[in-house]
Every structure is written in C-alpha cells, then in structure tokens.
C-alpha positions in Angstrom: -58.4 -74.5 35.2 -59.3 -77.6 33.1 -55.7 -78.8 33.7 -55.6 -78.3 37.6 -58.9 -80.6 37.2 -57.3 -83.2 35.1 -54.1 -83.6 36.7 -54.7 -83.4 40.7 -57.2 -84.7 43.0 -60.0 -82.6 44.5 -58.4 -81.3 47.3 -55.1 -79.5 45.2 -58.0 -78.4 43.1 -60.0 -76.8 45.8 -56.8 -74.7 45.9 -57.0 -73.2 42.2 -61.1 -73.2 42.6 -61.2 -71.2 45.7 -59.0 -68.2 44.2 -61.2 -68.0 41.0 -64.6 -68.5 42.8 -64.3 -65.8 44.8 -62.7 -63.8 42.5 -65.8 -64.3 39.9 -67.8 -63.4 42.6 -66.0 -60.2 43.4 -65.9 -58.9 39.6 -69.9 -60.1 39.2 -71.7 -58.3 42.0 -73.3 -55.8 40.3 -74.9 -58.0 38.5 -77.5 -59.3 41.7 -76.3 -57.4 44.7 -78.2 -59.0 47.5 -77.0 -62.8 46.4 -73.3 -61.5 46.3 -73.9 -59.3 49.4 -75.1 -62.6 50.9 -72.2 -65.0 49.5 -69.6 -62.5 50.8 -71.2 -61.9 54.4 -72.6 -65.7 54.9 -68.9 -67.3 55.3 -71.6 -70.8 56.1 -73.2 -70.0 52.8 -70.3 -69.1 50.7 -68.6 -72.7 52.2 -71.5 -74.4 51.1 -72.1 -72.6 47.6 -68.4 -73.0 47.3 -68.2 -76.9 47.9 -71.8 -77.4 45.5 -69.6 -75.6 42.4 -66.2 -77.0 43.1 -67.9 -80.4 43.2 -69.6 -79.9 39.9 -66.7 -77.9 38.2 -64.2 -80.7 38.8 -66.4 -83.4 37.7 -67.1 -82.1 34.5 -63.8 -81.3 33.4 -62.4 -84.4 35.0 -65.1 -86.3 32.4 -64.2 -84.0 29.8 -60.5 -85.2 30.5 -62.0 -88.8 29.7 -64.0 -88.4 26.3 -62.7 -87.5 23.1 -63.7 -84.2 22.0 -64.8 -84.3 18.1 -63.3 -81.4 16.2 -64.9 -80.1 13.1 -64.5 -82.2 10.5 -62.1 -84.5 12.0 -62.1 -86.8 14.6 -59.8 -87.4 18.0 -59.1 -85.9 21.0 -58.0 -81.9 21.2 -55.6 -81.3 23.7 -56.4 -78.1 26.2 -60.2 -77.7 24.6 -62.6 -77.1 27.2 -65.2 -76.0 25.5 -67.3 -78.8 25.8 
C-alpha cells in the first residue's frame, strides 16, 4: 500500500484505501461489535471515518516516501520498508 501512496495522488489512492479499509473492518469485527456494527450500517459515518484514515494513511507514507529510513548499522534509504 505504501507504493499506491508514494506514486499517485490522493484520489487513485482512495481507490486501493477504500478496498483494504473496509476489508480490515470486515475481518476485525469481533473484536468491538457495536463500533463495526455502526461503521457498516452508518454509510455517513463510515464516509467520514473512511476520509479521517485515508487522510492520515497517505500522509504518513507519503512522508515516509521523503525521509531516509536508517537501517541497522548502516545508513541510506531502504527501498519498500514501511516500517517506520
């Protein structure tokens, strides 16, 4: 997902975010029923909650894309890492 990020502006990237968010909230509803119950039945809320973390997602790996990322022991930028 960090490359849809990186290489196309927010609106392609609303394409690739949509699929997963939705999908993360599918596979995670166990977890707090009556928030998921709400996301999935609210389509005003789940917009709204939707837009909030696409915004943020896409920011940060679009910075991510613009710092160097320090490996262990060496120094540089490390092509595909988003674990920062």
């Amino acid at each position: 997902m960090a490359d849809h990020a990186q290489n196309n502006s927010l609106d392609n990237f609303r394409l690739v975010f949509d699929k997963k968010f939705l999908q993360t909230i599918i596979t995670r509803v166990d977890t707090n029923e009556e928030i998921f119950k709400k996301i999935l039945d609210d389509e005003d809320f789940r917009t709204t909650l939707g837009e909030f973390y696409l915004r943020k997602v896409y920011e940060r790996l679009q910075a991510t894309a613009e710092r160097p990322v320090i490996a262990k022991g060496g120094t540089g930028f490390i092509p595909g890492d988003t674990s920062s």
